[in-house]
C-alpha positions as CSV (number, residue, x, y, z in Angstrom):
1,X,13.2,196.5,8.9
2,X,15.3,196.8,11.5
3,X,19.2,196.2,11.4
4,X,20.7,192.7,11.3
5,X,24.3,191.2,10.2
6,X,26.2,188.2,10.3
7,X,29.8,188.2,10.1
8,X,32.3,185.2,10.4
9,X,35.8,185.6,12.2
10,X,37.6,182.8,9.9
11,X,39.7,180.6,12.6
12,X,39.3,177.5,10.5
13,X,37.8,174.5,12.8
14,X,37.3,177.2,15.6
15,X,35.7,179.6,13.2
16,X,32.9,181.4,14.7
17,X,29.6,184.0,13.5
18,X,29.6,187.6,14.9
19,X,25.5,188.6,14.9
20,X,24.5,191.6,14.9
21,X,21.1,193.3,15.3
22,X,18.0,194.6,17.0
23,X,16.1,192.4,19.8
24,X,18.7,189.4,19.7
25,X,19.1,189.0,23.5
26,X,15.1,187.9,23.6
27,X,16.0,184.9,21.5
28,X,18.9,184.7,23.2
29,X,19.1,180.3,23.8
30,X,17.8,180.2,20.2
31,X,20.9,182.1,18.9
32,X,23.4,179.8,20.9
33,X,21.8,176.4,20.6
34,X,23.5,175.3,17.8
35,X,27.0,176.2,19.1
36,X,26.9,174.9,23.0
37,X,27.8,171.1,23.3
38,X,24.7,170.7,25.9
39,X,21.8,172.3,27.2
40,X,23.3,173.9,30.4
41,X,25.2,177.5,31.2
42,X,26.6,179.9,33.3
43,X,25.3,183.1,33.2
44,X,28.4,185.6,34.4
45,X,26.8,189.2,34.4
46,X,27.5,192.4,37.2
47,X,24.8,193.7,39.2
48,X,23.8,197.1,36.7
49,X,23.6,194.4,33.7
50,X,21.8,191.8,35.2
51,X,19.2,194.4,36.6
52,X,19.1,195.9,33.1
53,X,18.7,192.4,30.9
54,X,19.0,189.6,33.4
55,X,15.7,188.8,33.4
56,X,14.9,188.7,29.8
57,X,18.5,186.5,28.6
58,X,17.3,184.4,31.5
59,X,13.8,184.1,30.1
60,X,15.5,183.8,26.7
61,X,17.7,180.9,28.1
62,X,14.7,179.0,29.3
63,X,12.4,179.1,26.3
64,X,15.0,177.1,24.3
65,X,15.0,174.5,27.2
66,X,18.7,175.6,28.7
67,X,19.3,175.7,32.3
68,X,21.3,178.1,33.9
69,X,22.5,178.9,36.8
70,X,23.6,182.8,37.1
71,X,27.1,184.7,38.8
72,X,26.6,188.1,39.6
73,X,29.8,190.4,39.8
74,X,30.5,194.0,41.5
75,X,30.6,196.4,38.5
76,X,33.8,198.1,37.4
77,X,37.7,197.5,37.0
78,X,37.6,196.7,40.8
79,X,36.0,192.8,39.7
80,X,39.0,192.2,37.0
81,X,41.7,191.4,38.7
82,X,43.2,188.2,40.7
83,X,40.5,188.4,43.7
84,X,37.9,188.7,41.3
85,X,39.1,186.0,38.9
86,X,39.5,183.7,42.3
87,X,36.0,184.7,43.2
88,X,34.3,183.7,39.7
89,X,36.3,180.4,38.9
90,X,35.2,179.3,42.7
91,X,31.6,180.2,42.4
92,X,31.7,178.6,38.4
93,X,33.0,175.6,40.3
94,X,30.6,175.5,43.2
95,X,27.7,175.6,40.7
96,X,29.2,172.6,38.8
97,X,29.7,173.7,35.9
98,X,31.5,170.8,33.6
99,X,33.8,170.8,30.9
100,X,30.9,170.4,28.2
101,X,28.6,173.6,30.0
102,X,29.1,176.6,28.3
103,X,29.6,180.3,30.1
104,X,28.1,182.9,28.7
105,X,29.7,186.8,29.5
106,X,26.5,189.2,29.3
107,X,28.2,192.7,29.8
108,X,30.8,195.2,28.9
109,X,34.3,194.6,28.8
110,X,35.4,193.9,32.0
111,X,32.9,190.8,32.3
112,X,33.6,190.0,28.6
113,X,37.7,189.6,29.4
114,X,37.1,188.3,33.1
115,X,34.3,185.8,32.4
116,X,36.1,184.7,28.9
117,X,39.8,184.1,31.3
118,X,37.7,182.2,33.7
119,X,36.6,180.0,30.8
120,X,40.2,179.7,29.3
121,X,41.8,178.1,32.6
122,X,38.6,176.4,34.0
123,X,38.7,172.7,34.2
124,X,41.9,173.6,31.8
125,X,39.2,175.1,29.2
126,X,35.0,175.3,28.7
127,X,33.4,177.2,26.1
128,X,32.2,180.7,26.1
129,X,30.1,183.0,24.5
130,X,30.3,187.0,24.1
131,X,27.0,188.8,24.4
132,X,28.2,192.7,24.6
133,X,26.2,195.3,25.9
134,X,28.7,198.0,25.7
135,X,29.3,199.8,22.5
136,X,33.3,199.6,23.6
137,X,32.3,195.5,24.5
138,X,30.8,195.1,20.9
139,X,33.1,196.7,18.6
140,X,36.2,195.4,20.2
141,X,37.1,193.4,23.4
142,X,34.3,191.2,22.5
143,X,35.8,189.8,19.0
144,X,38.9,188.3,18.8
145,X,39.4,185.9,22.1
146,X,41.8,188.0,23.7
147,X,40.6,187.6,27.7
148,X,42.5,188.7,31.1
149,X,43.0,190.3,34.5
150,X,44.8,193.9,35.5
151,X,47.5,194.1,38.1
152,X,49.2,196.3,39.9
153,X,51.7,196.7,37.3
154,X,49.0,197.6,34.4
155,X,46.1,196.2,32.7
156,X,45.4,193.0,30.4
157,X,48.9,191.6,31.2
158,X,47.9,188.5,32.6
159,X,45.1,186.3,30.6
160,X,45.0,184.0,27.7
161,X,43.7,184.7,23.8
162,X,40.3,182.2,24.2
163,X,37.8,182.5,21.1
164,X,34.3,182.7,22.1
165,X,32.2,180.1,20.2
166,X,29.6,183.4,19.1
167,X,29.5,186.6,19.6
168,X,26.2,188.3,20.0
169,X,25.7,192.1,19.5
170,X,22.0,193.4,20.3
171,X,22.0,197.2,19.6
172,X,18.6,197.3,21.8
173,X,20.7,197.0,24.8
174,X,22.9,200.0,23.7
175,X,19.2,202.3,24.7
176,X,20.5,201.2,28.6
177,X,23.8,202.4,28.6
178,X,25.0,205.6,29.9
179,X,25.7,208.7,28.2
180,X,29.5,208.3,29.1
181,X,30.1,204.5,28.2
182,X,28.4,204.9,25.3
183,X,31.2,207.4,24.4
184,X,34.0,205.8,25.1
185,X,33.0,203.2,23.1
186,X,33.1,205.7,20.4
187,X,36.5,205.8,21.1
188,X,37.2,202.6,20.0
189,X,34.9,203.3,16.4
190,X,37.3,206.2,15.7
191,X,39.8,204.1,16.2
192,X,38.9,201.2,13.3
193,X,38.8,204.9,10.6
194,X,42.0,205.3,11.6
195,X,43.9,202.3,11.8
196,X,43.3,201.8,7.6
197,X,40.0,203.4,6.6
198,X,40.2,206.6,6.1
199,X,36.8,206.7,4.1
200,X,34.9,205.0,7.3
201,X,36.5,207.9,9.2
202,X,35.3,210.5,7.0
203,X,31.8,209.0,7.2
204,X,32.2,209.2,11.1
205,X,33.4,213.3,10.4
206,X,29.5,213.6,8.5
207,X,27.7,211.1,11.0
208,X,29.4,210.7,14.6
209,X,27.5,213.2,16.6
210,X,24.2,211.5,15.1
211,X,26.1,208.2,15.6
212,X,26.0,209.1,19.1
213,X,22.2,210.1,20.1
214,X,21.7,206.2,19.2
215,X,20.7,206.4,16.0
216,X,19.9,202.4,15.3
217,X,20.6,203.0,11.3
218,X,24.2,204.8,12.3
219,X,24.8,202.6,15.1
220,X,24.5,198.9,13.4
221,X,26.6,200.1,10.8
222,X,29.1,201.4,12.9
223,X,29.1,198.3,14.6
224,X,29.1,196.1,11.5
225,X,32.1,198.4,9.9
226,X,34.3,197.8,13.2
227,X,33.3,193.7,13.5
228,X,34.2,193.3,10.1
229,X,38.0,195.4,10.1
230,X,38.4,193.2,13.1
231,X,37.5,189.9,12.6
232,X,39.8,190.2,8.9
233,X,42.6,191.0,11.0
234,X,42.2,188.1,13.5
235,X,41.6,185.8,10.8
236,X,44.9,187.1,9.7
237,X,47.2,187.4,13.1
238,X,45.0,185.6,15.9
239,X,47.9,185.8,18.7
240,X,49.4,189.4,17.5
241,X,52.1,188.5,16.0
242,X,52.3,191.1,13.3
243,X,49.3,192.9,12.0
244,X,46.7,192.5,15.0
245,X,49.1,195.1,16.9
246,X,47.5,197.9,14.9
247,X,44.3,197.8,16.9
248,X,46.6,198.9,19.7
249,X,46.1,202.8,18.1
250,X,46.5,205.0,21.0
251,X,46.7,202.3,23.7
252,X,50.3,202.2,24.8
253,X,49.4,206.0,25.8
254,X,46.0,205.1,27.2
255,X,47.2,202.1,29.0
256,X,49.7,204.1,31.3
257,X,47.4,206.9,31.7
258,X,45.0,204.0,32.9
259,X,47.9,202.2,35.3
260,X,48.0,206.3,36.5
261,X,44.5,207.1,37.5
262,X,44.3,203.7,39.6
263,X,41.8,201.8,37.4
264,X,39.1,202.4,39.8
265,X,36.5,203.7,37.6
266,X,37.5,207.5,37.3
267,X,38.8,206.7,33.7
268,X,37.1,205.0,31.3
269,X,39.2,202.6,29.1
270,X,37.5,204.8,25.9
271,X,38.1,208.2,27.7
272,X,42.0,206.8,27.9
273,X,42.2,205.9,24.0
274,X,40.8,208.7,22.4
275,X,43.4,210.8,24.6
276,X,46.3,208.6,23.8
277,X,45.3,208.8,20.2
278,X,45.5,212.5,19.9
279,X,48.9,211.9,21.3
280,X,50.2,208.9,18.9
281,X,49.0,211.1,16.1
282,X,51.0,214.4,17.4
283,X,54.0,212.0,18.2
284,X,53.6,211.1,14.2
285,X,53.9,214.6,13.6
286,X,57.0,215.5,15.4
287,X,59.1,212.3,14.4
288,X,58.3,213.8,11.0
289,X,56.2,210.4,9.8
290,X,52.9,212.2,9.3
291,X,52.0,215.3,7.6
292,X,51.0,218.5,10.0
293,X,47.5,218.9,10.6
294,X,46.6,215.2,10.9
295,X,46.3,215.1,14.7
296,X,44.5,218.6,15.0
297,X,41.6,216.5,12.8
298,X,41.6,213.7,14.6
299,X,41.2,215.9,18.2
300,X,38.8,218.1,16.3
301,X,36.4,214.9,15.8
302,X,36.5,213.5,19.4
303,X,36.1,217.1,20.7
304,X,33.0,217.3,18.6
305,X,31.2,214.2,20.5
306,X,32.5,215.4,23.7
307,X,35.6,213.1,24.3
308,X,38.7,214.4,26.0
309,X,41.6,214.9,23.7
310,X,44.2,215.5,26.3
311,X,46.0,213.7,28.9
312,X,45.1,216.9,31.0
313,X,41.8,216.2,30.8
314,X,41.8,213.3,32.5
315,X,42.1,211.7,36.4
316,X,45.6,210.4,36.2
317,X,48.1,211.4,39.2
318,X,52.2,211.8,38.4
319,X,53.7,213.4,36.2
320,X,55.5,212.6,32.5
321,X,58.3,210.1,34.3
322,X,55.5,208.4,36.0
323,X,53.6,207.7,33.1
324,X,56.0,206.7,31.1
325,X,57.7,203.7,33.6
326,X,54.1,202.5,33.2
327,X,54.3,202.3,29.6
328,X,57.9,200.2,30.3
329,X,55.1,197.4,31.7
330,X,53.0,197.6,27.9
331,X,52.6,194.2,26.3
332,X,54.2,195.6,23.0
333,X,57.3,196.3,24.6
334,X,60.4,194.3,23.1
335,X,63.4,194.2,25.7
336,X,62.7,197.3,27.4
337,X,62.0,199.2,24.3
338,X,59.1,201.8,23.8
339,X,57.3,200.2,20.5
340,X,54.3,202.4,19.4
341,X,51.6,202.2,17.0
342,X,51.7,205.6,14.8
343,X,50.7,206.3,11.8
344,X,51.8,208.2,8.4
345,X,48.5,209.6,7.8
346,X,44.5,209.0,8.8
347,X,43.8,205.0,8.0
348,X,47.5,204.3,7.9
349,X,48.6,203.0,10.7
350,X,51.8,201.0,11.8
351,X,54.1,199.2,14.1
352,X,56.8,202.0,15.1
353,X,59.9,200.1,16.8
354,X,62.4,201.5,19.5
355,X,60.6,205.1,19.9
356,X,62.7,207.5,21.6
357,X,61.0,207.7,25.3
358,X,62.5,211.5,25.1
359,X,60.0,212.4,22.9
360,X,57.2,211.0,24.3
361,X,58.3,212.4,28.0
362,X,58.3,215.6,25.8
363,X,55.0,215.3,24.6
364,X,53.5,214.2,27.6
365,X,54.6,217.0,29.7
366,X,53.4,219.4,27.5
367,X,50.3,218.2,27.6
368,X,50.2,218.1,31.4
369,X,51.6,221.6,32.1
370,X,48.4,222.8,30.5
371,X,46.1,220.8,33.6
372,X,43.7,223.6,35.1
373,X,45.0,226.3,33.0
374,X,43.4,226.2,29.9
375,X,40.1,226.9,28.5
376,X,37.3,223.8,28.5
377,X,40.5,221.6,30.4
378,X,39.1,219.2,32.8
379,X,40.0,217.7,36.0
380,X,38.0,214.2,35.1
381,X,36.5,213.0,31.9
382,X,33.9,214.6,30.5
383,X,30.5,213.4,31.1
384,X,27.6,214.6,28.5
385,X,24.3,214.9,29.4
């Protein structure tokens, strides 16, 4: 029997079900039926997806007697920003779509926040629904209604939190995806082990690199394991006020190293967070809050499936100054102070105020004096075959 899971992110009267499981996007209007206030949607995809699955959610759409009407975007960081956002809400509007339609985001990340922003401000607010079909999309950006644009000044810092009325996670769709995204949405698994369980990370040490060749078994619980942490935390802090910020392990690091390769494709939002957890971890280390050794285990794991560890291995231009004025535009920062998420030890994450930005300059330029001259160091991310 092949793997299937509902969960239920608890918002009270906008409560919602996270599904999970194996062929879902073939009964794809069946699955959102019950949760669409008419028979009618918007189809936002990119051009790779909709070649991929287009055709079958479409198929899907029709069968359970819902029209649809489809937007197609360029693929990439290049669609998620104000032009793109412009673009979508004129061609939503130019299609008609009503207050009652419903969109649905089919793709990674970057449609899931661009599509779901477009929904937020449209006709001051229609309903949306996530259908991932990255593993980065379903384990994370897809649950918990945070939506947005990048800018010049950094990414996600314009956007709205806008809960999705389902969330629909077909592991079938992960067979697609390539090599690379598929890892970096790894990333963001690692991540969940070490925010506050450490027992799902050790499980991750024994079964990551099987995790990896798409194991459907591996993969659904992975996927289930990560839905779950995140949709009791939501429940708990749906704005990130206090406790949500945790999921932000590694990402006021990846962030700027994001803002410092250009966000034009050559690094992968994963790529950047399993990097820039490495670094929170070592940063817990020398402010003398985690025991020795901890960050050497956590870059020994993402090594091990192939994910850089190292700001030096990836595509960002400037040096340590540079990088860290970018983190100066972070959403977490409180009146120009550095605030990081570090931990005291694997699964025990938490909200570190006012962090000296003379350590972190330290850090970071100790990891970048070691670009081209150190054994297995990359110029770009790593790419597996």
């Amino acid at each position: 029997m092949s793997f299937q899971s509902t969960l239920t992110v608890d918002l009270g009267p906008r409560s919602y079900e996270i599904r999970i499981g194996a062929g879902l996007l073939a009964s794809l209007g069946e699955q959102i039926a019950p949760v669409i206030a008419r028979p009618r949607v918007a189809l936002v995809t990119d051009r790779h997806v909709y070649d991929a699955h287009g055709p079958e959610a479409l198929a899907a759409l029709e069968a359970a007697g819902i029209a649809s009407t489809s937007v197609i975007l360029t693929p990439g960081e290049v669609s998620k920003g104000w032009d793109g956002l412009s673009a979508l809400c004129e061609r939503l509007l130019e299609a008609g779509v009503e207050r009652q339609d419903t969109i649905v985001a089919l793709g990674g990340g970057v449609v899931g926040d661009l599509a779901g922003f477009a929904a937020a401000i449209l006709r001051r607010g229609v309903d949306f629904v996530q259908v991932p079909t990255t593993l980065l999309a379903q384990v994370d950006s897809s649950v918990g209604g945070k939506t947005g644009i990048n800018t010049r000044q950094g990414k996600n810092l314009i956007g709205a939190f806008h809960q999705p009325r389902m969330v629909l996670a077909d592991l079938d769709v992960l067979g697609s995806l390539p090599r690379r995204e598929l890892l970096a949405g790894y990333a963001e698994v690692v991540k969940i082990g070490l925010i506050n369980q450490p027992k799902f990370f050790e499980w991750l040490e024994r079964e990551g690199v099987a995790l990896t060749t798409r194991d459907h078994k591996l993969m659904g619980t992975a996927v289930e394991t990560c839905c779950r942490a995140k949709a009791g935390i939501v429940a708990e802090d749906e704005r990130e006020q206090g406790r949500r910020a945790l999921l932000n392990l590694g990402h006021t690091f990846a962030h700027a190293f994001e803002a410092c390769a250009g966000m034009k494709g050559d690094l992968l939002h994963g790529e950047a967070v399993a990097a820039g957890m490495v670094l929170a971890f070592e940063l817990s280390e020398r402010l003398g809050v985690c025991e020795a050794g901890r960050a050497e285990r956590v870059a020994r794991h993402l090594a091990s499936v192939k994910l850089p560890t190292s700001p030096a291995d990836l595509p960002i231009k400037g040096d340590a100054d540079k990088i860290v004025d970018a983190m100066a535009q972070d959403k977490k920062a409180v009146d120009g102070r550095l605030r990081f998420i570090l931990a005291r030890d694997i699964g025990a994450a938490y909200v570190a105020e006012d962090v000296d930005p003379v350590a972190v300059r330290d850090l970071l330029a100790e990891h970048l004096s070691r670009r081209g001259g150190r054994s297995g160091a990359r110029s770009k991310p790593p790419v597996s075959a």
